[in-house]
MARLUMMI-169072 format. One record per residue (C-alpha): residue in three letters; z, x, y. Coordinates in steps of 0.001 Angstrom, whole numbers, plus 524288, in hexadecimal, padded with zeros to 5 digits. Example, Ala and Ser with C-alpha at 12.3 -4.5 7.8 and 13.67 -1.06 7.14 Angstrom:
<sites>
ALA81E788300C7EE6CSER81BE4835667FBDC
</sites>
This chain:
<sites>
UNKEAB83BB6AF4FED9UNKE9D16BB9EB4FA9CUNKE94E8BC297500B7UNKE86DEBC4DB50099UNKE7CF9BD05250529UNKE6E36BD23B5034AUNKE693FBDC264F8E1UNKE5981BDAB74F846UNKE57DEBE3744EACDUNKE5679BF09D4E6FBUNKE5B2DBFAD34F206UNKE4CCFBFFB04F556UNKE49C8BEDBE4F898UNKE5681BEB684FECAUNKE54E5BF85F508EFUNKE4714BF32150ADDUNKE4AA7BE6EC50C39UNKE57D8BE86351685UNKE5491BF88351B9BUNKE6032BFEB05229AUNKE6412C0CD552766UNKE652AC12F651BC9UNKE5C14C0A8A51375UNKE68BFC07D450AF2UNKE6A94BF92E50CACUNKE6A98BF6C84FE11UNKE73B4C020B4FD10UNKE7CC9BFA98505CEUNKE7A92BED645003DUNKE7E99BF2674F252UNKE8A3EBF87F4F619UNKE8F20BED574FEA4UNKE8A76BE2194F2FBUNKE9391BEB0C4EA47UNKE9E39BEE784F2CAUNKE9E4CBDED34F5C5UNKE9EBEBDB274E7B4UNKEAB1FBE46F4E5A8UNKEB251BDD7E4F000UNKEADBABD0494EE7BUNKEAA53BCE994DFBFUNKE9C13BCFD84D8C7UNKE9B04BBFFE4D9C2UNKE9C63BBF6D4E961UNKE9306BC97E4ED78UNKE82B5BC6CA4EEDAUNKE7778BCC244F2C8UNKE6A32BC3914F9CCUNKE5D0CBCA094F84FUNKE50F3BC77F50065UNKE43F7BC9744FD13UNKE3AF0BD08350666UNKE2C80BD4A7500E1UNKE3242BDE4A4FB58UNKE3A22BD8A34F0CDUNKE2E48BD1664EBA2UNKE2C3EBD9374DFE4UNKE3A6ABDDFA4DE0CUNKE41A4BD3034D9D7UNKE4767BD8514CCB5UNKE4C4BBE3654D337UNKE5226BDABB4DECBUNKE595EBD4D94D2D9UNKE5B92BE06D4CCADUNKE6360BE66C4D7F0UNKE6D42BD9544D908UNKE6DEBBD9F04C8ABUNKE70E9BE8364CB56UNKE7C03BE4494D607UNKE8354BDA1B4CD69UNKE7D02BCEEC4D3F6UNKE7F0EBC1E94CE88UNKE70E9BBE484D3BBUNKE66C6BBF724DFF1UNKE6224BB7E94E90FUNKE53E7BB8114EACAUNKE51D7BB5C84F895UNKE4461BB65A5005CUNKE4305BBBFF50E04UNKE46F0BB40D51969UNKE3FC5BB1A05260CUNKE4A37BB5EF52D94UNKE4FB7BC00B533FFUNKE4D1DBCE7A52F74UNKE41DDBC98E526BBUNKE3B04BC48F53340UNKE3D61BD00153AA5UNKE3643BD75053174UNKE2C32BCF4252A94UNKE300FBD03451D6BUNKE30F9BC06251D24UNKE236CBBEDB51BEEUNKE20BCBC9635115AUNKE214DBC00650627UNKE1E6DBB28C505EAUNKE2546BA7804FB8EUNKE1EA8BA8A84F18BUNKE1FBFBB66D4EF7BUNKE2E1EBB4A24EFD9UNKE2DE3BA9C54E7D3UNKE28B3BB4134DD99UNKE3086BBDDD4E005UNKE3D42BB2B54DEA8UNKE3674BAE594D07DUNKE3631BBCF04CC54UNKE45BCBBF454D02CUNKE49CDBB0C74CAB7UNKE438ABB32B4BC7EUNKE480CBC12D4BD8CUNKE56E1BBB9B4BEF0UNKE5513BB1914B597UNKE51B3BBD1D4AB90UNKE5CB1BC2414B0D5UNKE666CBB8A04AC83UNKE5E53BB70649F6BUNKE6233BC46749A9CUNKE6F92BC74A4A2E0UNKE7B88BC3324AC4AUNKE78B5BB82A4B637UNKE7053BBB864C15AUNKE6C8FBB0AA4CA50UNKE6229BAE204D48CUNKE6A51BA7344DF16UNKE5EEBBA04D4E681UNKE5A87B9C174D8FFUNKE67C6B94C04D5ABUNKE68A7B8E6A4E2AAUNKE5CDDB87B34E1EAUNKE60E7B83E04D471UNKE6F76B80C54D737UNKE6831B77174E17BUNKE5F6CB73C64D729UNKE666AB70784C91AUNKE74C1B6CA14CF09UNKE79C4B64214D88FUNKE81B3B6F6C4DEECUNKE8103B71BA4ED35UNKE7D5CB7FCC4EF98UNKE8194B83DF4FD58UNKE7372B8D8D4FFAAUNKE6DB0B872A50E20UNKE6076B8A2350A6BUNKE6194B80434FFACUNKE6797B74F85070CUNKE6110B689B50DB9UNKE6428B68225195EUNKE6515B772251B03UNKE71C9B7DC8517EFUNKE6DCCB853852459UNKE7B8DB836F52DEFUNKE7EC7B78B152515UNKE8241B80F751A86UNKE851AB8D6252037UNKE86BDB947E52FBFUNKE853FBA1465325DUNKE8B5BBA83F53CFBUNKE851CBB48654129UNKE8C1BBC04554631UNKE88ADBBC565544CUNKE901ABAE56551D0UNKE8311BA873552C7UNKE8358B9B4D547E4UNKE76F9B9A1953F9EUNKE732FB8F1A53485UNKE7004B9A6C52C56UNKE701BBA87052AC6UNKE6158BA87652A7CUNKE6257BA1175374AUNKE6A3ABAAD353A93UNKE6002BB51A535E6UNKE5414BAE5D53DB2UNKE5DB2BB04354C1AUNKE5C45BBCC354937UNKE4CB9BBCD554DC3UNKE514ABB630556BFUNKE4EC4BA6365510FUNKE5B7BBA03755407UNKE57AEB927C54FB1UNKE636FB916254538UNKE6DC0B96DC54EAEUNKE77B3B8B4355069UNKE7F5EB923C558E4UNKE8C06B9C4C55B7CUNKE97C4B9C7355512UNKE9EDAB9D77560E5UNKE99E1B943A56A03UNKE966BB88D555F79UNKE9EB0B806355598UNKE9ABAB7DDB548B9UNKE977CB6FF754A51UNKE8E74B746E5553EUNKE8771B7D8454D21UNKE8524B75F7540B8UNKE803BB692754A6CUNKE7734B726E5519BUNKE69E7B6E6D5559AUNKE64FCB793C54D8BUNKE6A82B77F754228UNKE689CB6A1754173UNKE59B8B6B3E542F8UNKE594BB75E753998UNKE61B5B6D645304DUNKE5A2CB6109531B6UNKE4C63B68B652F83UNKE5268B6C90521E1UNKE539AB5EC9519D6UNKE4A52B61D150DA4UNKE4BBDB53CF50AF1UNKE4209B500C51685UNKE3CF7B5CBB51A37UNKE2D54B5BAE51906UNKE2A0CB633050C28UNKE3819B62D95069BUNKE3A86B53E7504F9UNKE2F7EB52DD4FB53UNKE319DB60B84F38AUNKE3662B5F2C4E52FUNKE3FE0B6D554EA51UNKE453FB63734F6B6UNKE51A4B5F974F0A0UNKE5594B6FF24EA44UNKE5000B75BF4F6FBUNKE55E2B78F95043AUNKE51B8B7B8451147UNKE50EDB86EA51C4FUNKE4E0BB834F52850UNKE50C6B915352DA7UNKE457CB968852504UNKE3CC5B8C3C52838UNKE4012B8E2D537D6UNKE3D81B9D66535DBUNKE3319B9D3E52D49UNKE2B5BB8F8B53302UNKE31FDB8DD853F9FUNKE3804B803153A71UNKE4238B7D8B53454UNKE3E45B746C52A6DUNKE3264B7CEF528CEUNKE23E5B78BB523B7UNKE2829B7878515BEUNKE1A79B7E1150E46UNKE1A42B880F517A6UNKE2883B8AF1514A0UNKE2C15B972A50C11UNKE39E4B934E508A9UNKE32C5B867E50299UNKE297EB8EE84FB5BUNKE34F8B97594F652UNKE3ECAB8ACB4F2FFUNKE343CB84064EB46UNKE2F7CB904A4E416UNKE3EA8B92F24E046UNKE402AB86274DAFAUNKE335CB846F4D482UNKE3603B8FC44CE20UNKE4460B8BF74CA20UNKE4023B7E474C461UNKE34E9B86A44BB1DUNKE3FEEB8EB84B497UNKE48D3B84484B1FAUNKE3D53B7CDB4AB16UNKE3756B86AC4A43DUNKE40ECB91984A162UNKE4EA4B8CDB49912UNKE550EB9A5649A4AUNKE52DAB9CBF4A7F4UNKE5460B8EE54AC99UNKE6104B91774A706UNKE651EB9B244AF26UNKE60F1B93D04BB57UNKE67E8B88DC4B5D3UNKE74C9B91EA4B5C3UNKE72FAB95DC4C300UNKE7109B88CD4C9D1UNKE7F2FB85824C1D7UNKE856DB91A54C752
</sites>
């Protein structure tokens, strides 16, 4: 069993961030990290962050606070268009390439990181290269053509409504119900997975001939997410300059390839992770 919550940083970020009676969500989220770590063991128990505007300029103490926790590494994750982020606008507060920096800042402050101390990993970071420098499938939808989107995972919500994803799940929410396949009562899972919708969404997500993707150098260590591209472009194999998650995937990567070429001791490390 593993088990994972969301801690956005320091406590002063994360209450921002997710506000509650109390303004102690951080308090909370501590507490329940450790108390799950006691029962479960250290190596079963993680945290997600999201960044929301602000985090921007905070990302060694976002590190700081998992370092401080016993993490084993973060996740540095930008803000979804779905969902609560919608609702209150905080989506469209940053745009790609600010994130872009603020993931460069956090990725060179872990690789110091494991220069001078324990292993600390970037998770998104040894994905990508996982998918990158081995041959080993990685089971992470968002890097999978066709989308791992109801191929690779369902998720039942507490209604027994059936969604290709939990961020399909997320966009039903405001009320877009375009990746519900169905109920868990009243359909079979043969029905779900054949479903109208999910085969459209499924068929708009083949990098290999998607306009954009079939002639990038990234195509074949890339993914695709047609539920971003549907929320975010109304499509779901989404107008790919236009296209955020494109911007962010290619930035990653680009980024990636110039530290293994030009730095030995940190394309090390990266090299360690992607073996892991």
């Amino acid at each position: 069993m593993q088990l994972s919550t969301s801690l956005d940083g320091p406590a002063d970020l994360h209450n921002r961030n997710r506000p509650r009676p109390g303004a102690n969500s951080h308090e909370l989220a501590v507490a329940g990290i450790r108390r799950a770590r006691e029962m479960l063991g250290p190596d079963r128990v993680g945290a997600l962050m999201t960044t929301t505007e602000a985090s921007l300029d905070r990302v060694d103490e976002i590190i700081d606070e998992y370092l401080q926790l016993g993490l084993d590494g973060i996740f540095l994750r930008p803000l979804s268009p779905f969902g609560f982020a919608i609702k209150t606008k905080q989506f469209a507060k940053y745009d790609a390439q600010k994130w872009l920096a603020f993931y460069e800042r956090g990725l060179r402050r872990v690789l110091e990181i494991n220069r001078q101390g324990p292993p600390f990993r970037e998770f998104y970071a040894a994905l990508l290269l996982t998918r990158m420098l081995s041959d080993r499938p990685i089971g992470y939808v968002d890097l999978r053509s066709p989308a791992g989107a109801g191929l690779g995972a369902l998720v039942y919500n507490y209604d027994g409504s059936v969604f290709a994803s939990d961020e399909g799940r997320m966009l039903a929410e405001i009320g877009d119900d375009a990746f519900r396949l169905g109920h868990v009562e009243h359909n079979s899972y043969n029905s779900l997975i054949l479903s109208d919708k999910l085969i459209g969404a499924i068929s708009s997500s083949l990098t290999q001939c998607a306009p954009e993707c079939s002639t990038c150098v990234y195509e074949s260590h890339c993914g695709a997410d047609p539920v971003y591209h549907h929320a975010t472009q109304g499509d779901a194999l989404g107008i790919k300059p236009l296209s955020a998650f494109c911007a962010r995937q290619k930035g990653i990567m680009g980024l990636l390839l110039d530290i293994l070429k030009n730095s030995p001791e940190d394309a090390a490390v990266l090299r360690r992770w992607a073996a892991a």
